[in-house]
C-alpha positions in Angstrom: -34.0 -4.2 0.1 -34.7 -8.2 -0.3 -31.7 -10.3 0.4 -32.1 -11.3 -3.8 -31.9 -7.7 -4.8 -29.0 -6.7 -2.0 -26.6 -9.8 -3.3 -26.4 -8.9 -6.7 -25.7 -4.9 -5.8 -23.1 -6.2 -3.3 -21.0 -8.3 -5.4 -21.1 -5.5 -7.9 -19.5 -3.3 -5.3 -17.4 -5.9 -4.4 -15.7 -5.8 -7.6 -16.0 -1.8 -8.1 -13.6 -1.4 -5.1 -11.3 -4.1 -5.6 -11.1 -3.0 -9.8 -10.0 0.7 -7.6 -7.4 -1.5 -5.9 -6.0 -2.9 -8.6 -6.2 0.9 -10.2 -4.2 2.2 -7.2 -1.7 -0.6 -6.9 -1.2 -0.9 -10.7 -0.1 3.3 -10.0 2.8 2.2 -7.5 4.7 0.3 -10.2 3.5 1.5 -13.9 5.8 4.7 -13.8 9.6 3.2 -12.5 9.8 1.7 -16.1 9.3 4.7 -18.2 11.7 6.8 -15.6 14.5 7.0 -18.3 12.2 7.9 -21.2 10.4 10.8 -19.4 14.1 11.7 -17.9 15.7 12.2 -21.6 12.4 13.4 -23.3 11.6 16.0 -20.4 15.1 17.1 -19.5 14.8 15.8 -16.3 19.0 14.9 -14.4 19.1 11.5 -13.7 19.2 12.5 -10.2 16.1 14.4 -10.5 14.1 11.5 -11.9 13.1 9.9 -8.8 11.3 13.0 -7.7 8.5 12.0 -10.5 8.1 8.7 -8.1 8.9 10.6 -4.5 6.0 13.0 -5.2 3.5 10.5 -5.0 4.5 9.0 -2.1 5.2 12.2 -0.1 1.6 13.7 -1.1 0.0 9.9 -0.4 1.7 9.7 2.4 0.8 13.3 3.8 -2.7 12.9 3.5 -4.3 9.2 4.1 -5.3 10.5 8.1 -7.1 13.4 6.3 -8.8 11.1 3.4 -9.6 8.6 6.3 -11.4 11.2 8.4 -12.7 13.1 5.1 -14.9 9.3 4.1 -16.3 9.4 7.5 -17.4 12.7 7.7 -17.9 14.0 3.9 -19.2 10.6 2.9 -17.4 7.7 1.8 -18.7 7.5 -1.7 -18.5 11.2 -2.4 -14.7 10.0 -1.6 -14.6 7.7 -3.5 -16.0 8.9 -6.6 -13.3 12.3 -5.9 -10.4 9.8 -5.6 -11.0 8.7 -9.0 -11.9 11.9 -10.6 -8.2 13.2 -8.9 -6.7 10.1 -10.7 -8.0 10.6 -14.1 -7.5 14.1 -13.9 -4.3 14.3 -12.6 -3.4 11.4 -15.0 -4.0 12.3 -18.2 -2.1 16.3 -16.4 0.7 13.6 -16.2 0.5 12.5 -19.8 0.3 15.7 -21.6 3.0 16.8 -19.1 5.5 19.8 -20.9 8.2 20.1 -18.2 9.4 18.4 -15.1 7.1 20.8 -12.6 4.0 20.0 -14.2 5.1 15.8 -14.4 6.1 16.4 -10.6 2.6 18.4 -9.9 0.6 15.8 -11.4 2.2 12.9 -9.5 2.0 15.1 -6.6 -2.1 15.0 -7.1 -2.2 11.5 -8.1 -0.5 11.1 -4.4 -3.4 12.4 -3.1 -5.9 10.7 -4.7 -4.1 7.5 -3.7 -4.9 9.3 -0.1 -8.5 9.7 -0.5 -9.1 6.6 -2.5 -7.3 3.9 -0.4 -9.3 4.2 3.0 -12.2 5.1 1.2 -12.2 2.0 -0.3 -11.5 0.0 3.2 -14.2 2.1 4.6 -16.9 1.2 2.4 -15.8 -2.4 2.8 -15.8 -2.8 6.2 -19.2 -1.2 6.5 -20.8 -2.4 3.7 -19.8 -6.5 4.8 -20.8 -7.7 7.8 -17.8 -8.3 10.5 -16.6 -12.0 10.1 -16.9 -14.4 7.3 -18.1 -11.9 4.5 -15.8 -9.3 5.6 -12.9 -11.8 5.2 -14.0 -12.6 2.2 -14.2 -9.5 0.6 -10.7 -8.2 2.2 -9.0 -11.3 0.5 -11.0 -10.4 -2.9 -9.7 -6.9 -2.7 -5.9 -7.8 -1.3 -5.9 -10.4 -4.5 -6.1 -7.4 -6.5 -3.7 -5.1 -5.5 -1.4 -8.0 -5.7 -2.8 -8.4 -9.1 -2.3 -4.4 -9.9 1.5 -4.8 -8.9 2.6 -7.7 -11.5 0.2 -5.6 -13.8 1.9 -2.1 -13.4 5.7 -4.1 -13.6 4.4 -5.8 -17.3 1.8 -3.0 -18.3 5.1 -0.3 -18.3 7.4 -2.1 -19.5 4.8 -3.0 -22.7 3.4 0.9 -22.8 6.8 2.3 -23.0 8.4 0.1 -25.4 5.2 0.6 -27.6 3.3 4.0 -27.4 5.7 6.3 -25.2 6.3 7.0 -21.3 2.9 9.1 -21.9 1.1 5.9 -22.0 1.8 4.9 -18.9 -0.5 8.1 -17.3 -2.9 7.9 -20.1 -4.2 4.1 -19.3 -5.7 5.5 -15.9 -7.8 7.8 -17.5 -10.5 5.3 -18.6 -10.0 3.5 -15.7 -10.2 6.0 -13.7 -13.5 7.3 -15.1 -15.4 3.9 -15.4 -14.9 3.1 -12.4 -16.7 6.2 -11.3 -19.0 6.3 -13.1 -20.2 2.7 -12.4 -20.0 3.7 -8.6 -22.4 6.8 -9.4 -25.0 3.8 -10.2 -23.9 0.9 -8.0 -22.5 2.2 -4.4 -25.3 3.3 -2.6 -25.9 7.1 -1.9 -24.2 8.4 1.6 -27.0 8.9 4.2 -27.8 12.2 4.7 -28.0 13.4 8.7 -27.3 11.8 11.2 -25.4 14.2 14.4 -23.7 16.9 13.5 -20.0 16.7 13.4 -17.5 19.5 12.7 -14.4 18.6 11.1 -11.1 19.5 12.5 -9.3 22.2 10.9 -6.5 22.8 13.1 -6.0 19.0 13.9 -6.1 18.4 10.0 -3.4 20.8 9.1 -1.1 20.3 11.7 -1.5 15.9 10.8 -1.5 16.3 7.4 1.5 18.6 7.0 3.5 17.0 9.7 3.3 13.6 7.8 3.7 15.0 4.7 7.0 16.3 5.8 8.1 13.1 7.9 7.3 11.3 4.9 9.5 14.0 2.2 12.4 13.3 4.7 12.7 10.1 5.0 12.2 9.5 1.1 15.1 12.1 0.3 17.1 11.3 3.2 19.1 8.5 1.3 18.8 10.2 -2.0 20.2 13.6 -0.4 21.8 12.6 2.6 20.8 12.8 6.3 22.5 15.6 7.2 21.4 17.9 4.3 19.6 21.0 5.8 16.7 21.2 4.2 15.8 16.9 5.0 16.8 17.9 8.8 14.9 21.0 8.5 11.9 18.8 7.5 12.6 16.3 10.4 12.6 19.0 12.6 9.3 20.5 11.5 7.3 17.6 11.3 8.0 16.7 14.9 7.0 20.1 15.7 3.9 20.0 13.8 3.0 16.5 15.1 3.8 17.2 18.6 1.0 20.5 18.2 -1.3 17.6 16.1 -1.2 15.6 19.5 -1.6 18.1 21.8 -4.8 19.8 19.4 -6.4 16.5 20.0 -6.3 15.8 22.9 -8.7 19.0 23.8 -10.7 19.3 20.7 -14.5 18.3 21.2 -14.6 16.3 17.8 -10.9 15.4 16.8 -9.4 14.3 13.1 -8.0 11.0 15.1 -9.9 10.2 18.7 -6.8 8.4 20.5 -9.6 6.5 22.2 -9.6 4.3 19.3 -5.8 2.9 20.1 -7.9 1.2 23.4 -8.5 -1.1 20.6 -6.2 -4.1 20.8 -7.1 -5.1 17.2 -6.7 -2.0 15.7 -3.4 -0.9 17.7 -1.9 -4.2 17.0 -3.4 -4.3 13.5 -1.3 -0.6 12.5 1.8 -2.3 14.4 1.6 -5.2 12.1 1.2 -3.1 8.8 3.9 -1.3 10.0 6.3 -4.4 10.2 5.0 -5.6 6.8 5.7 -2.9 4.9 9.3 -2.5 7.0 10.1 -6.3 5.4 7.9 -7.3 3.0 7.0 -4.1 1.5 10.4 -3.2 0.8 11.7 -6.6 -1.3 10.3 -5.9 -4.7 12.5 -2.6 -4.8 15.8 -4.9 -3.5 14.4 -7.8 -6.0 14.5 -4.6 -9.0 17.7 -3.8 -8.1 19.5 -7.7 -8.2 17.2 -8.6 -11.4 18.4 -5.3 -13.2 21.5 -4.0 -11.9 23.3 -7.2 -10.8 21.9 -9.7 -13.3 21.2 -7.4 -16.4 17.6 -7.8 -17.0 15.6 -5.4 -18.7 12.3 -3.8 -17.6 10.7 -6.1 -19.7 12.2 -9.6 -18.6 12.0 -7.7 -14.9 8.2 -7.4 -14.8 7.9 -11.3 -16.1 10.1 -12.3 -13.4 7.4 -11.2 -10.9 4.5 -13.4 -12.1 6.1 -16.0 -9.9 5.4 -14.2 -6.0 2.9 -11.7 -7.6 0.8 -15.2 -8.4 2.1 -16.7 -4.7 1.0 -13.6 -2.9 -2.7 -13.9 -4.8 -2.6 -17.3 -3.2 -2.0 -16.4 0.0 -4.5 -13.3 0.1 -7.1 -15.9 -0.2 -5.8 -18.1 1.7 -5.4 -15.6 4.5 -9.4 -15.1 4.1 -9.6 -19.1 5.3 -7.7 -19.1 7.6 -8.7 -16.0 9.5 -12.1 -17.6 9.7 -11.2 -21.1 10.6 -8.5 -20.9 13.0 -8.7 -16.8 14.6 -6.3 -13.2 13.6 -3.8 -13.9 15.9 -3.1 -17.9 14.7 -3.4 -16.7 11.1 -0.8 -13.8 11.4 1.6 -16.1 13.2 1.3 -18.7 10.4 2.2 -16.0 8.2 4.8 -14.4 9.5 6.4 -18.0 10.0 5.9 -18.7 6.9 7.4 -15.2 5.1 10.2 -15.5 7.3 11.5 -18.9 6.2 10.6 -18.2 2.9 12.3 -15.0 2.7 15.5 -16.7 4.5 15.6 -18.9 1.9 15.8 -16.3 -0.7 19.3 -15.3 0.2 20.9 -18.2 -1.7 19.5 -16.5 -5.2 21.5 -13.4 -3.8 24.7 -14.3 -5.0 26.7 -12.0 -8.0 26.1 -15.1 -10.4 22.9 -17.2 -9.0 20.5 -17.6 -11.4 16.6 -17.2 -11.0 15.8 -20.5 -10.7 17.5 -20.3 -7.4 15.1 -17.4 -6.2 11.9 -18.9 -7.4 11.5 -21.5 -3.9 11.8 -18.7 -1.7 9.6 -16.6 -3.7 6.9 -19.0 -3.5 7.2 -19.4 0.0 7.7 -15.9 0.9 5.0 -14.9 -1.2 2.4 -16.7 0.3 3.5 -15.9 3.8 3.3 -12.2 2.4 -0.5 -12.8 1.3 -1.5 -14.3 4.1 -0.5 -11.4 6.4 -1.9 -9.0 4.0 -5.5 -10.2 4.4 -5.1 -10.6 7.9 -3.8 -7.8 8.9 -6.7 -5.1 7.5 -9.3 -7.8 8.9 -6.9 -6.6 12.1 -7.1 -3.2 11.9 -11.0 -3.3 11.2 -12.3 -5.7 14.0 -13.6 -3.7 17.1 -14.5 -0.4 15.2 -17.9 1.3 14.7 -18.7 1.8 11.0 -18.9 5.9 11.6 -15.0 5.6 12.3 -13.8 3.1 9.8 -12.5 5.8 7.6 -10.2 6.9 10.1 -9.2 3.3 11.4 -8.8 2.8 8.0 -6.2 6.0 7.4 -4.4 5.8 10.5 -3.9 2.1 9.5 -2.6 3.3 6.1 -0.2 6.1 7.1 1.4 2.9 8.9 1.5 1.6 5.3 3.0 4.0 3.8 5.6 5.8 6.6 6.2 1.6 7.3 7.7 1.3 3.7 9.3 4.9 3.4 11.4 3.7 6.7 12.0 0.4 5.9 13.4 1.6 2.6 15.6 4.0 3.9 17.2 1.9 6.9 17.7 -0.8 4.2 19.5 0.9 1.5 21.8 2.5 3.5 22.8 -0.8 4.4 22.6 -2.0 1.3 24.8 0.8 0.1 27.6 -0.3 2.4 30.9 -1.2 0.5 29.7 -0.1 -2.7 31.2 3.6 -2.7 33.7 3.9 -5.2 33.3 0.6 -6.8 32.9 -0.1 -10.3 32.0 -2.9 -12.5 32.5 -6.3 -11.6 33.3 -5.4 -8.2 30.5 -3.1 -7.8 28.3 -5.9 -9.0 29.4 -8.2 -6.2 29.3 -5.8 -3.2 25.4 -4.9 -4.5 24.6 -8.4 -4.4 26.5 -8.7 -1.1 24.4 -5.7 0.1 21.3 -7.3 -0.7 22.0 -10.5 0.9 22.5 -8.7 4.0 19.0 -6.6 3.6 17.1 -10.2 2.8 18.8 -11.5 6.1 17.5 -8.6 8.2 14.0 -8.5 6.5 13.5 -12.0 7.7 14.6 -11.0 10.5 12.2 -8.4 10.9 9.1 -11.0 10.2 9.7 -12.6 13.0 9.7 -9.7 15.3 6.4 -9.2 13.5 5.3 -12.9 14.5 5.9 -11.7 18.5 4.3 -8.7 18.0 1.0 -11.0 16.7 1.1 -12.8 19.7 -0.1 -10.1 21.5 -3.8 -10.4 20.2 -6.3 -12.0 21.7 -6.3 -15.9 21.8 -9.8 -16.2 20.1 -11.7 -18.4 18.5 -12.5 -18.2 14.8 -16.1 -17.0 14.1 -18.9 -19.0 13.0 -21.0 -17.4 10.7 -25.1 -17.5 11.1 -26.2 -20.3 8.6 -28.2 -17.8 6.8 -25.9 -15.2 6.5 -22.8 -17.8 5.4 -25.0 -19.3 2.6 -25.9 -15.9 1.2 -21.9 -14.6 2.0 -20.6 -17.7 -0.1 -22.6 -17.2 -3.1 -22.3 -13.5 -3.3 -18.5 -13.4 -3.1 -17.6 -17.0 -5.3 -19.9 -16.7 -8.1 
């Protein structure tokens, strides 16, 4: 294929699996809005509710190792094209939903699609751009969407529900869903066929994937149940079990679901370290920046999802200009800079924590927070992919995902307990104050947490930033900026 032709095709794909981005970040957020509505119209107890939200994230959770290895192995487009085909099936499941079990079922598949369709989509970037430059580029395209898909699924709720019904909110994947498909079918090139033999790990994948679907469950009904309920220590207890037999599977199977020999890999060890950190702090602030906009200051979803232009806008910025800065100046500079950067920023949040601050006091440390948060984004998946052969970038890719995800189901359950502390029994007024007290406390100790994730960066490699072939640069800049 002539360089002419391959551009073209390239920045086609290029915006194919950042458009899936955007689809699966858009997911995350679109359904918290219409929680009440499908709650009253659905029977569902208020305390029930959240299970329409914990279903996905138990199921995504569960099974990115198995989605990573499954794009590898099965094919990454085949993968990709199934992701979507899960989404818009399990979506419009989701809309025409009778009962809470078939609401819960269908978020429970869309959970998996999310599994299959985020490394997929990582995979078939890091193989398809070339390791540098390109690659950067292309991350920071793709992380500007997902930050575009979050602001999108806060508004995009808020507006379907108000106007059409919580049904809506499942419906609007469907097309998506299937376009995007579709226009893969024509655009992604076909998986090669042959190639060695490889057999795929049965014992290692049902051992990993229910083992971290059950760490996962626990620690998402841990706060919602309590610790010590038997059936979330029951799951503890279990999924240690089951990971302890994943482990020990590995380490004699001829062809494993996750080689260990990949964590030799300083980039790719420190790269999941990283994500894990990221989503501990950063990941968890919008939930804590929900809770002070809504339950503190009175805002409705609405007003809520307008509120997060501001760092959904600064953490676009900073995807991109994680991309420069990777290139110029090296991983390890870049993730310091950002962690530096978030942490401040996110310091300087806490003084638009108070019962009766306003938003104008938030917005300087959303900005600056933000960008910090977009710069580590890029940064840290250009981590997590340096150093790996192509045939294992689905696996990196999930590994560094089930980081993601058990990162943020950890980070929120540490941090509302705290949060929760001296709000037990309290009502009104005072119950207002000790939740904004709470959250001061959990902005302090995520900005905190930044910085141990700035130490942890220092351990990579003091390297030089790449510079890209002449050639290759020229056609890299013009395929990816216009």
């Amino acid at each position: 294929m002539s360089a002419a032709t391959r551009r073209p095709r390239l920045g086609w794909t290029l915006a194919l699996l950042a458009l899936a981005q955007l689809i699966y970040a858009l997911d995350l957020n679109i359904v918290f809005v219409a929680l009440p509505e499908i709650g009253a119209d659905l029977g569902f107890p208020g305390q029930t509710q959240q299970l329409v939200v914990s279903a996905y994230v138990v199921f995504a959770g569960g099974f990115l190792l198995l989605g990573g290895r499954a794009a590898d192995l099965l094919g990454r487009r085949r993968m990709f094209v199934l992701a979507l085909a899960l989404y818009a099936v399990s979506s419009l499941a989701g809309g025409l939903a009778p009962s809470p079990a078939t609401i819960i079922a269908a978020r429970a598949v869309q959970g998996i699609g999310g599994a299959l369709l985020l490394p997929s989509t990582l995979s078939l970037i890091n193989t398809m751009f070339e390791e540098g430059p390109q690659r950067n580029r292309a991350l920071a395209v793709w992380g500007g969407a997902g930050a575009s898909g979050l602001t999108i699924g806060a508004l995009l709720g808020g507006v379907l529900t108000e106007n059409f019904g919580w049904p809506a909110v499942f419906y609007v994947n469907v097309p998506l869903a299937v376009l995007v498909a579709l226009a893969a079918l024509a655009v992604i090139p076909r998986d090669p066929s042959g190639g060695r033999r490889r057999r795929f790990d049965l014992p290692g994948s049902l051992t990993a994937t229910t083992g971290a679907t059950l760490l996962v469950f626990a620690l998402v009904e841990g706060p919602e149940e309590g610790w010590a309920n038997p059936l979330v220590v029951g799951a503890f207890v279990l999924a240690a079990a089951l990971l302890a037999a994943f482990a020990a599977i590995e380490r004699r199977s001829a062809d494993p679901l996750m080689p260990f020999r990949l964590f030799r890999n300083r980039h790719l060890t420190i790269g999941l370290s990283v994500t894990f950190i990221y989503m501990a702090t950063f990941g968890v602030l919008p939930y804590f920046l929900t809770v002070l906009m809504q339950s503190v200051h009175g805002y409705s979803a609405l007003e809520t999802g307008l509120a997060f232009l501001v760092p959904s806008l600064a953490i676009a910025t900073g995807t991109q200009l994680g991309e420069r800065l990777t290139t110029r100046i090296g991983l390890r500079a870049t993730l310091l800079i950002g962690f530096a950067v978030g942490a401040a920023g996110t310091a300087g949040m806490a003084v638009g924590f108070g019962a009766d601050a306003g938003y104008g006091l938030l917005v300087p440390g959303l900005i600056v927070s933000g960008v910090g948060q977009g710069v580590v984004w890029t940064a840290m998946w250009i981590a997590a992919a340096t150093g790996t052969a192509a045939h294992e970038q689905g696996v990196a890719n999930g590994i560094n995902s089930t980081a993601l995800n058990i990162g943020n189901a950890i980070g929120l359950a540490v941090f509302t307990a705290l949060a929760d502390i001296g709000t037990g029994g309290e009502t009104g007024e005072t119950l207002r104050t000790a939740t904004a007290h709470g959250e001061l406390i959990v902005v302090l100790l995520t900005a905190a947490g930044m910085v141990v994730g700035l130490l942890v960066s220092l351990v990579l490699p003091r390297s030089a930033a790449p510079a890209p072939p002449a050639a290759e640069s020229t056609d890299s800049g013009r395929l990816l900026t216009g």
